[in-house]
C-alpha positions in Angstrom: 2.4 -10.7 -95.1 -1.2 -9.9 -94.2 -0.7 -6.8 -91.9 1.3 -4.7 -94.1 1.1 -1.6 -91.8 1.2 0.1 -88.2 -0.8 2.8 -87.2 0.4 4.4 -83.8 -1.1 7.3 -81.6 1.3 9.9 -80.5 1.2 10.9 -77.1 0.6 8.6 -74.3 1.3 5.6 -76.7 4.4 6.4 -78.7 5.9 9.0 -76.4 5.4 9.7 -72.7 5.7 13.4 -71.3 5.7 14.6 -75.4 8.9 12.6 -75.9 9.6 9.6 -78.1 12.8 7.4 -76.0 15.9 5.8 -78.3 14.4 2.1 -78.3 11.2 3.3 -79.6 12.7 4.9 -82.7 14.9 1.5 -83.2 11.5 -0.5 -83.0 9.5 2.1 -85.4 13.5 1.8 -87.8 13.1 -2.2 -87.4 9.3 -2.0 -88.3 10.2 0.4 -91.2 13.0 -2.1 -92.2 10.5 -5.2 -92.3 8.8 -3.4 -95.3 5.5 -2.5 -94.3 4.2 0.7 -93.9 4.5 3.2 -90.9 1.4 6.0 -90.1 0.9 8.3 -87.1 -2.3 9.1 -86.1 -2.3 12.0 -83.3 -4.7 14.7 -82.3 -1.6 17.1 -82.1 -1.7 20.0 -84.5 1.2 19.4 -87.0 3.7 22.4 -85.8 3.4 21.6 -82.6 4.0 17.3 -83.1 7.4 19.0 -85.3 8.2 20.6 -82.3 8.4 18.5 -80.1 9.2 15.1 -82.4 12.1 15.5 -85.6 11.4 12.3 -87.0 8.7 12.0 -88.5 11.1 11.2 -91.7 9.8 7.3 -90.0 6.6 7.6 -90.9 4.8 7.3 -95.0 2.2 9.4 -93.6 0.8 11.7 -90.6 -2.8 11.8 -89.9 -2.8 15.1 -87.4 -5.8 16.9 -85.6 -7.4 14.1 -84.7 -8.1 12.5 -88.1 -8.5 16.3 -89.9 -5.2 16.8 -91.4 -2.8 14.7 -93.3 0.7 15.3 -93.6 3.5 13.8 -95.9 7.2 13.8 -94.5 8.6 13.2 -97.6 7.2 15.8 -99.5 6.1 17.9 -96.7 2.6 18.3 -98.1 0.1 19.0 -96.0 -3.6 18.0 -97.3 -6.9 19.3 -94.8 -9.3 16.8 -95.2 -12.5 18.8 -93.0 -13.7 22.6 -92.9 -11.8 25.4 -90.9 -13.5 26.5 -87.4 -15.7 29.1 -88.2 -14.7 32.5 -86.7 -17.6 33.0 -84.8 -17.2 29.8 -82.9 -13.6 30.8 -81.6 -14.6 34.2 -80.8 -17.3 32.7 -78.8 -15.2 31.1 -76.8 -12.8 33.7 -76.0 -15.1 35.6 -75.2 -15.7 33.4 -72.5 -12.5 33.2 -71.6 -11.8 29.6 -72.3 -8.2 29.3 -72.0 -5.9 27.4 -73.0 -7.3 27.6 -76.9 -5.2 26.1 -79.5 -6.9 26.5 -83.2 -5.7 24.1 -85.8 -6.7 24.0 -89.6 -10.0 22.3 -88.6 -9.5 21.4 -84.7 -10.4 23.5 -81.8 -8.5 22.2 -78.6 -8.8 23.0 -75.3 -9.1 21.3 -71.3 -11.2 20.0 -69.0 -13.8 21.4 -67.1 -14.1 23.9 -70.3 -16.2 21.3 -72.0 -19.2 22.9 -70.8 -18.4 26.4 -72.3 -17.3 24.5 -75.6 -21.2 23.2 -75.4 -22.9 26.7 -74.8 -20.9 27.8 -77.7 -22.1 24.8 -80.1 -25.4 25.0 -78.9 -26.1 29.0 -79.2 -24.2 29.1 -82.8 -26.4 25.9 -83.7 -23.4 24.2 -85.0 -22.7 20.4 -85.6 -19.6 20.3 -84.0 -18.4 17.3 -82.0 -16.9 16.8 -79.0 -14.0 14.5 -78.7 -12.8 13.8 -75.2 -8.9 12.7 -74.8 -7.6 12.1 -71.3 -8.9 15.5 -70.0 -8.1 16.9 -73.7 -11.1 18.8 -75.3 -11.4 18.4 -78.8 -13.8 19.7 -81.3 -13.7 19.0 -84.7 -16.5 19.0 -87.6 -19.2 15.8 -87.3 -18.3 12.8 -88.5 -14.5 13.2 -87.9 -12.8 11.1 -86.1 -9.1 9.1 -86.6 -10.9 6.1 -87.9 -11.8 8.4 -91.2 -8.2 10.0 -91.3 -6.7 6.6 -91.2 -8.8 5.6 -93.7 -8.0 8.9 -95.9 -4.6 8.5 -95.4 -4.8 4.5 -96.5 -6.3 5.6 -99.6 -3.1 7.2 -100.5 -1.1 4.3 -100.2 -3.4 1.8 -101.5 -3.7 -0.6 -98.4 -6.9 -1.5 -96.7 -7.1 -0.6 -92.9 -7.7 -4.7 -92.6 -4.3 -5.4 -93.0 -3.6 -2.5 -90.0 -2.0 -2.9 -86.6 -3.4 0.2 -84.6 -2.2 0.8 -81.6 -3.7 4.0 -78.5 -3.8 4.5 -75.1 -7.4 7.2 -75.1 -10.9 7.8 -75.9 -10.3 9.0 -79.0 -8.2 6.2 -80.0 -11.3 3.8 -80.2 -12.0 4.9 -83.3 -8.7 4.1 -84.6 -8.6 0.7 -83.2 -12.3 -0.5 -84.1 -11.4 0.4 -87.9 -8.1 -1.4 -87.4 -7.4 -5.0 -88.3 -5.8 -6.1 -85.0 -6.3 -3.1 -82.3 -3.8 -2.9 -79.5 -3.7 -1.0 -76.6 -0.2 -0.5 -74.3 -0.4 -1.0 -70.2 -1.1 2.8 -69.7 -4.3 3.0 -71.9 -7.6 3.6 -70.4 -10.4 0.8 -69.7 -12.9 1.7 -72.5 -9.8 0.7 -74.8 -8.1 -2.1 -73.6 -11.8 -3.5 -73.9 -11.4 -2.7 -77.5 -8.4 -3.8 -78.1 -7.1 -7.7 -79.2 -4.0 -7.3 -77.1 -3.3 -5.4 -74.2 0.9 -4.8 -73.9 2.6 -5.6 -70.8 5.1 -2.4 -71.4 3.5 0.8 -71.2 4.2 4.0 -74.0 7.2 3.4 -75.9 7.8 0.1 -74.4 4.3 -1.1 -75.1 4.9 -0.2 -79.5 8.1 -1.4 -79.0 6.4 -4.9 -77.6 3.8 -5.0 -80.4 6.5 -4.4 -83.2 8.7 -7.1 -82.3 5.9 -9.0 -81.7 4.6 -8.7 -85.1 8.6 -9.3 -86.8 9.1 -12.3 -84.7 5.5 -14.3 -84.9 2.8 -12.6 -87.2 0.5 -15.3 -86.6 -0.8 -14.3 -83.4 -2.4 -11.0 -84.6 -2.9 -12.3 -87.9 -5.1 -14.6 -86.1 -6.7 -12.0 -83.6 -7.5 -9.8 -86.9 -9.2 -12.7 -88.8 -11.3 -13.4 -86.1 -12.7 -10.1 -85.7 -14.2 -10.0 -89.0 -15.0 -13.8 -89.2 -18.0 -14.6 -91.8 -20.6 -16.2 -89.6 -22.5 -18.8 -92.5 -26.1 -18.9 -90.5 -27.8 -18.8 -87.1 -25.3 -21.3 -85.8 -22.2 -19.2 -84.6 -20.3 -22.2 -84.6 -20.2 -22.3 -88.6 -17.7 -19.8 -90.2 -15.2 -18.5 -92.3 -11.9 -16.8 -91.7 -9.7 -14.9 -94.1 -7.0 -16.3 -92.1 -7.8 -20.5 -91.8 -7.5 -21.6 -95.9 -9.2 -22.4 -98.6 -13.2 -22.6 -98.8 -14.4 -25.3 -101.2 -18.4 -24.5 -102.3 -19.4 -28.8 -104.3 -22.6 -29.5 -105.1 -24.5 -31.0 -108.3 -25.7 -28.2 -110.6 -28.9 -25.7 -109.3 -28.5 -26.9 -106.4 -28.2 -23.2 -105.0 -23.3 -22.7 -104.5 -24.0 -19.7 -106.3 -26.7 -18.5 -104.1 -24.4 -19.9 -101.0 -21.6 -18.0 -102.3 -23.6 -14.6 -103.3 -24.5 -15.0 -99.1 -21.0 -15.3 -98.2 -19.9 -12.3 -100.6 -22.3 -9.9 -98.9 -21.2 -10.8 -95.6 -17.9 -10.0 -96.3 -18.6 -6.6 -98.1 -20.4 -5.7 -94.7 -17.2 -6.9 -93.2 -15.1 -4.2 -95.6 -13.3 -6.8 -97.6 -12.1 -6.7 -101.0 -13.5 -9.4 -102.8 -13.2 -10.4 -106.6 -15.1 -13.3 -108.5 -13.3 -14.8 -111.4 -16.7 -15.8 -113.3 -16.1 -18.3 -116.1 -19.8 -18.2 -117.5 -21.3 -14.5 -116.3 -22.9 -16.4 -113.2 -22.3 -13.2 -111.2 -23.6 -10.4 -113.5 -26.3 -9.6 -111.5 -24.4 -9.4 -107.9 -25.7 -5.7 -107.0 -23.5 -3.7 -106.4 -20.4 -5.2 -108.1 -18.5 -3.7 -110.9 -18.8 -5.6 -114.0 -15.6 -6.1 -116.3 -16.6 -8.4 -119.6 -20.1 -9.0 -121.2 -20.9 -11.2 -123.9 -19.7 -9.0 -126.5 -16.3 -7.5 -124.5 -13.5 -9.6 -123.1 -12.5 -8.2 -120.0 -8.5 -6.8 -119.7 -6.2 -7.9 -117.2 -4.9 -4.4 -116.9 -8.7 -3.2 -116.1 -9.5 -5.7 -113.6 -5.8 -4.6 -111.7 -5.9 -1.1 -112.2 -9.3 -1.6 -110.4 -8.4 -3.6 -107.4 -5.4 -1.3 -106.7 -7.1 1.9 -107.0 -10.1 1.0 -104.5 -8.9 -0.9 -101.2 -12.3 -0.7 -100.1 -14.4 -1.5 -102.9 -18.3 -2.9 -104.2 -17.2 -6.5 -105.1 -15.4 -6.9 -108.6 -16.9 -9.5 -111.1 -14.6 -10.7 -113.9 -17.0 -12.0 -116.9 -15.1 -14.2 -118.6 -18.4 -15.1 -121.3 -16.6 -13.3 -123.7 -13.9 -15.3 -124.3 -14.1 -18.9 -126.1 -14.6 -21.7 -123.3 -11.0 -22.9 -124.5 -9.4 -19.3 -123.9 -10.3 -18.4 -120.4 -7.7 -21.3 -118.4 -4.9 -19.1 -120.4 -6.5 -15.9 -119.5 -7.3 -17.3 -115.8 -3.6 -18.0 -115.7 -2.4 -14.6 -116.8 -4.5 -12.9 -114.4 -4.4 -15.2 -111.1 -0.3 -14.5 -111.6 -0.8 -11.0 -111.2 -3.2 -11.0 -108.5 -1.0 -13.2 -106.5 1.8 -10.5 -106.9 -0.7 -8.2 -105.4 -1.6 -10.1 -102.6 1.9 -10.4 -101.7 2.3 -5.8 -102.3 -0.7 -5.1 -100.7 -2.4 -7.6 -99.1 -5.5 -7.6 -101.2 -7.7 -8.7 -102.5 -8.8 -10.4 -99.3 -11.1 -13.2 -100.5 -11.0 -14.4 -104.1 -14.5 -16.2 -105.5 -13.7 -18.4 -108.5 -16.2 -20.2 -110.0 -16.0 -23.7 -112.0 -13.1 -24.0 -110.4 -12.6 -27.5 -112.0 -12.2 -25.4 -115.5 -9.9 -22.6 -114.0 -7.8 -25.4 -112.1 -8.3 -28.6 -113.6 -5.9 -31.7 -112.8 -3.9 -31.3 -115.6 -3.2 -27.4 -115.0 0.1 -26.1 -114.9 -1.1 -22.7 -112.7 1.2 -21.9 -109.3 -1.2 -22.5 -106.4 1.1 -20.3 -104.7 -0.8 -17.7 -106.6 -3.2 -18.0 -103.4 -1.4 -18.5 -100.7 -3.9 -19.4 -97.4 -1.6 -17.2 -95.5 -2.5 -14.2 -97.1 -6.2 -14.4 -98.3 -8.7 -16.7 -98.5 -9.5 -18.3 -101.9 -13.5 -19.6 -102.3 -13.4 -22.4 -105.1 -17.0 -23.3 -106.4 -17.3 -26.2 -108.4 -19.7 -29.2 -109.2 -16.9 -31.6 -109.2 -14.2 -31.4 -107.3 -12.8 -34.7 -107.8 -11.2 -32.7 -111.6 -9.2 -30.2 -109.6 -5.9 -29.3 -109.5 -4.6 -32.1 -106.1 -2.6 -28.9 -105.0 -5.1 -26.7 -105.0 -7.7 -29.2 -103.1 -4.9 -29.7 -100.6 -5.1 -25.7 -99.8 -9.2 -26.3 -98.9 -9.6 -26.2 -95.3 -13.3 -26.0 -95.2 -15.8 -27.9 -96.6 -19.2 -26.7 -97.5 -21.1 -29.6 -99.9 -24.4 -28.6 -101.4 -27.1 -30.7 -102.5 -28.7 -34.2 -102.5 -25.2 -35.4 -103.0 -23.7 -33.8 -100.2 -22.5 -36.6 -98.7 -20.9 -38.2 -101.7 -19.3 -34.7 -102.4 -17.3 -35.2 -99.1 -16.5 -38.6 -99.8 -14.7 -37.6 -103.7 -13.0 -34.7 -101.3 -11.4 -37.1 -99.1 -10.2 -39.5 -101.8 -8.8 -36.7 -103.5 -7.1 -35.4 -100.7 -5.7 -38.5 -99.6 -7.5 -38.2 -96.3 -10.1 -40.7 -93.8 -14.2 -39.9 -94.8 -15.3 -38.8 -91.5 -18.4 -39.6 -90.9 -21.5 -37.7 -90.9 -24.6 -37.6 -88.8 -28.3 -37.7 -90.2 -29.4 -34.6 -91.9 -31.8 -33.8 -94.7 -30.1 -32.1 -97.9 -33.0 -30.6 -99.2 -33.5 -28.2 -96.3 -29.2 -28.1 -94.9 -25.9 -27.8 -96.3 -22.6 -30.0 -95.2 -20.7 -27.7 -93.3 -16.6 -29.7 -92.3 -14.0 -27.4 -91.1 -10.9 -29.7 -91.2 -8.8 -27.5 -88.3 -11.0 -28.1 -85.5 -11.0 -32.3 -85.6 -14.8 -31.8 -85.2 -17.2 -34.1 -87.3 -18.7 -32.4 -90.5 -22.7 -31.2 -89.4 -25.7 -29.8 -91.2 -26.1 -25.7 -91.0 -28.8 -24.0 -92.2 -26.8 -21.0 -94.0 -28.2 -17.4 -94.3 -29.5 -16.7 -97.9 -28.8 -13.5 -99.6 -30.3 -10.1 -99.2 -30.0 -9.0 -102.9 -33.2 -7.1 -103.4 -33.0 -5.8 -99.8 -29.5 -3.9 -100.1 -30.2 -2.1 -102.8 -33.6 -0.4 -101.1 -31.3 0.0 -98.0 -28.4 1.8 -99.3 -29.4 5.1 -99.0 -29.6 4.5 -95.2 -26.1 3.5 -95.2 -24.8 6.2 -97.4 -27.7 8.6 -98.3 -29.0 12.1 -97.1 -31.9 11.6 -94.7 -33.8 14.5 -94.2 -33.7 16.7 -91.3 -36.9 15.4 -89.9 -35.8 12.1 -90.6 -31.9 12.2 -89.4 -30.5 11.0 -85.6 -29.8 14.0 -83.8 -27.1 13.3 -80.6 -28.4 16.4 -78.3 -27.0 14.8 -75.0 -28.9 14.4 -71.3 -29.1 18.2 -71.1 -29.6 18.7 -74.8 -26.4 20.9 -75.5 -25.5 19.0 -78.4 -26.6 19.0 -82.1 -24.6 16.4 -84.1 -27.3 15.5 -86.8 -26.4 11.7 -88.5 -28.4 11.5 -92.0 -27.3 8.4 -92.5 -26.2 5.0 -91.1 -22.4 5.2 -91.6 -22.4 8.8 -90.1 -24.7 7.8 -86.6 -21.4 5.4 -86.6 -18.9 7.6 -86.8 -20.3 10.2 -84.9 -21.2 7.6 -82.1 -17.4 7.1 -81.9 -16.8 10.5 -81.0 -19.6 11.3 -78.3 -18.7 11.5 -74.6 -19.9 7.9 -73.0 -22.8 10.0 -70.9 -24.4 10.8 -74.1 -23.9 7.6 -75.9 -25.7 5.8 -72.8 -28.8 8.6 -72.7 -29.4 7.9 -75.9 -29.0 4.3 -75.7 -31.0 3.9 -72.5 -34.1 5.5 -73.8 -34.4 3.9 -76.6 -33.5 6.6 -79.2 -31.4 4.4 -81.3 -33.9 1.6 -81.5 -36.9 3.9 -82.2 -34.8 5.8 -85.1 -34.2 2.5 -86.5 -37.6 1.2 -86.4 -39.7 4.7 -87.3 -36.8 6.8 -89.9 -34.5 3.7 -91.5 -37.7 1.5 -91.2 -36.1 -1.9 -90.2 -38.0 -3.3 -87.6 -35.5 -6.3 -87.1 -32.8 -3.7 -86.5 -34.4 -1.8 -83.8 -35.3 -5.3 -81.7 -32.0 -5.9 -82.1 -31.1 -2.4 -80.9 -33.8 -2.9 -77.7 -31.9 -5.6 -76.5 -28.5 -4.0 -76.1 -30.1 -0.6 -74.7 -30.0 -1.9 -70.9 -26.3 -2.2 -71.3 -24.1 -0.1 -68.9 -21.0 -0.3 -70.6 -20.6 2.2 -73.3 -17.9 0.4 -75.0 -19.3 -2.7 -75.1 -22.4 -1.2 -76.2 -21.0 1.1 -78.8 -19.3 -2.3 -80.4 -22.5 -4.5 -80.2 -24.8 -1.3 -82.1 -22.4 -1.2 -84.4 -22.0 -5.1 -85.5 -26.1 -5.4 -85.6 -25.9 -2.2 -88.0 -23.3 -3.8 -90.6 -24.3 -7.0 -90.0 -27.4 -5.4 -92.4 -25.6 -2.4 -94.4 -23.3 -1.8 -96.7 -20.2 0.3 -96.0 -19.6 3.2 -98.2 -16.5 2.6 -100.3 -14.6 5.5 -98.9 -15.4 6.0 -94.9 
């Protein structure tokens, strides 16, 4: 089961008028009955959502004010996760008279047209407050908050990624939600800007639209299972065509020795960091030690513990890349080992979900012909396994049979391919002219096209480390993005890369297409994070007119090149 949970917004999605109908509370009581997980994510303040709603018994966890405020039925805890308004700010506006005022632990709510009093406030106090807009709603919460980072704080808890989330909204500040989602749905009612962010769009509105998406999800999960992969598919080079799903099987890496699979597969780890995955590499002969970023377990003078590694992938859903370092055990040792641990990482897959993509080198050792390991341990329906191996031909037959794509490596490329088919019992297909030396064999069994040569991205390695601090750092003032809007009544200052992207979330769409239309985004990328590939990137989405579209498209060129932070 690869989406484990279901996030839903409260009003205009799950209830309409502030009330939640009898066949929507069967649909959230089948959905709970399935197994997976259930979260709310509202911009309600939490006594008022237990006014007006008395089962929130359904849900493992509430995410309230608008991603500030988590709430646990079960044990009634209530956790803040962002500052409290400062008291000048709300005297401020009452002393304007903006009214209705509603002050939360962290949010300050109010209506349409007082956005403009909210402003004068922000700007004379010089606070960083945001402005959240929600279907005539005025919400103003501390920078950076949004319910993409409640969802995420509230995920945390229960150990799940918010890949394997179904999110479903109906307003602006839903968007967040559903962009950090794994598949993002929006019901009939929902505005434009997010039925353009969303993989489905219901045919029921409210109620009847989570309803659809629940049953949808218990009868056929293949659909958005499919519509999730896709989102975050690992494009291999310049050619869009060539890619990798954590959805369509196993990925088989062959080529003779230094012939550069490690250096393929170091490529296709980063991408799918950028992408948020959890990824562990079962590494047979320390291959992977120097993977930046990655957590270690095992040297040459420590055997790595099957309780570490696991403790590990469960307590960090969102993670730098694990690297198991098996050098420490004797070669004859590490296929029991491999066994024990592959066994318990399959049980984990099927709990949680995770870890999404699973690297194991010299596969051929790990799961050789003879081996009596359950391939069922990686199931392609879950996750995606990544076997790397100079000869495939020793393989387990069942695991070989789970490969779906092809990628052969080398001056024997082409003979690689041929031992594959034999092995798997399947017609060579043939292959067009290519040169070896300067290409890689790229076949993707599922599509019936012929294999072809791609030129594959190579790593960034030394890059990313240099570049981190603009993903996750503290910028200077002089150095950080400051959203100040057309008239300059805002101050939301973004130090870093991650924070310009949450905060972009939030912004009205008039300010997010000032910015973008002058070129303020492009020039801060070229002049303050220093990337001039970035910013020409950047240039040629700032013509755009459509602030969601252009809000996604900033956002993929910026993770395309930097790491997410392991906690949003």
């Amino acid at each position: 089961m690869y989406l484990i949970a279901f996030a839903t917004d409260y009003d205009g999605t799950l209830a309409h008028h502030g009330t939640v109908d009898e066949p929507t509370l069967a649909g959230l009581e089948r959905l709970r009955d399935s197994g997976r997980k259930l979260l709310m994510v509202t911009g309600r303040e939490l006594p008022d959502l237990k006014r007006v709603f008395d089962r929130l018994d359904l849900f493992d966890v509430v995410v309230a004010e608008n991603g500030a405020l988590l709430y646990f039925p079960q044990t009634q805890e209530e956790r803040p996760l962002a500052d409290e308004p400062p008291p000048e700010f709300v005297a401020a506006l009452k002393a304007r008279g903006v009214s209705p005022l509603s002050i939360g632990r962290s949010i300050v709510a109010t209506w349409e047209p007082h956005e403009a009093a909210v402003l004068e406030c922000i700007r004379e106090l010089g606070l960083e407050w945001q402005i959240i807009f929600n279907k005539g709603a005025v919400m103003v919460l501390p920078p950076g908050v949004n319910k993409a980072t409640g969802l995420a704080a509230a995920l945390d808890e229960l150990g799940l990624s918010p890949l394997n989330v179904v999110a479903i909204g109906d307003a602006e500040n839903d968007n967040a939600l559903l962009q950090a989602s794994g598949c993002a749905v929006a019901v009939a009612n929902a505005l434009d800007s997010v039925k353009k962010t969303a993989d489905i769009v219901t045919c029921g509105d409210h109620g009847a639209g989570v309803v659809e998406a629940i049953d949808a999800l218990l009868s056929d999960e293949s659909l958005p299972t499919a519509l999730a992969a896709r989102r975050r598919r690992i494009v291999l080079g310049p050619d869009d065509d060539a890619g990798l799903t954590v959805d369509g099987g196993a990925v088989l890496i062959a080529g003779s020795s230094g012939v550069g699979k490690s250096t393929l597969a170091t490529a296709i780890i980063e991408k799918a960091i950028e992408q948020s995955f959890q990824v562990c590499v079962l590494d047979p002969e320390g291959d992977y030690d120097e993977l930046e970023g990655a957590v270690v377990l095992g040297d040459p003078d420590r055997q790595p513990a099957t309780h570490e590694v696991m403790d590990f992938l469960r307590t960090a859903p969102a993670s730098p890349p694990l690297v198991v370092n098996m050098i420490g055990l004797g070669v004859a040792d590490r296929p029991a080992f491999f066994r024990q641990l592959i066994g318990q990482i399959g049980d984990m897959r099927g709990e949680l979900a995770r870890p999404h993509w699973l690297v194991i080198d010299e596969t051929h050792h790990m799961l050789p012909a003879a081996s009596d390991v359950a391939t069922a341990a990686l199931p392609a329906e879950l996750s995606a396994a990544i076997y790397v191996t100079v000869h495939p031909e020793l393989m387990a037959p069942q695991a070989l049979q789970t490969v779906r794509t092809l990628i052969a490596v080398g001056s024997g490329a082409i003979e690689v391919l041929h031992s594959f088919c034999e092995a798997v019992g399947v017609e060579s297909p043939s292959v067009p002219d290519g040169d070896p030396e300067q290409a890689v064999l790229y076949w993707s069994r599922d599509t019936g096209e012929a294999p072809r040569w791609i030129r594959p991205d190579r790593p960034r390695q030394g890059h990313q480390r240099h570049t981190r601090k603009y993903a996750e750092g503290e910028l200077g003032e002089d150095s950080s993005f400051y959203f100040r809007g057309p008239r300059g009544e805002l101050k939301l200052r973004a130090q870093n890369l991650v924070l310009f992207l949450q905060i972009a979330d939030g912004v009205d769409d008039e300010t997010w297409l000032f910015h973008l239309q002058r070129g303020d985004y492009a020039t801060w990328f070229r002049e303050a994070i220093k990337d001039d590939d970035l910013a020409d990137e950047a240039e040629r989405v700032q013509h755009g007119e459509d602030p969601a579209q252009t809000r996604k498209e900033i956002r993929q060129i910026v993770e395309r090149r930097y790491t997410a932070p392991a906690k949003g």
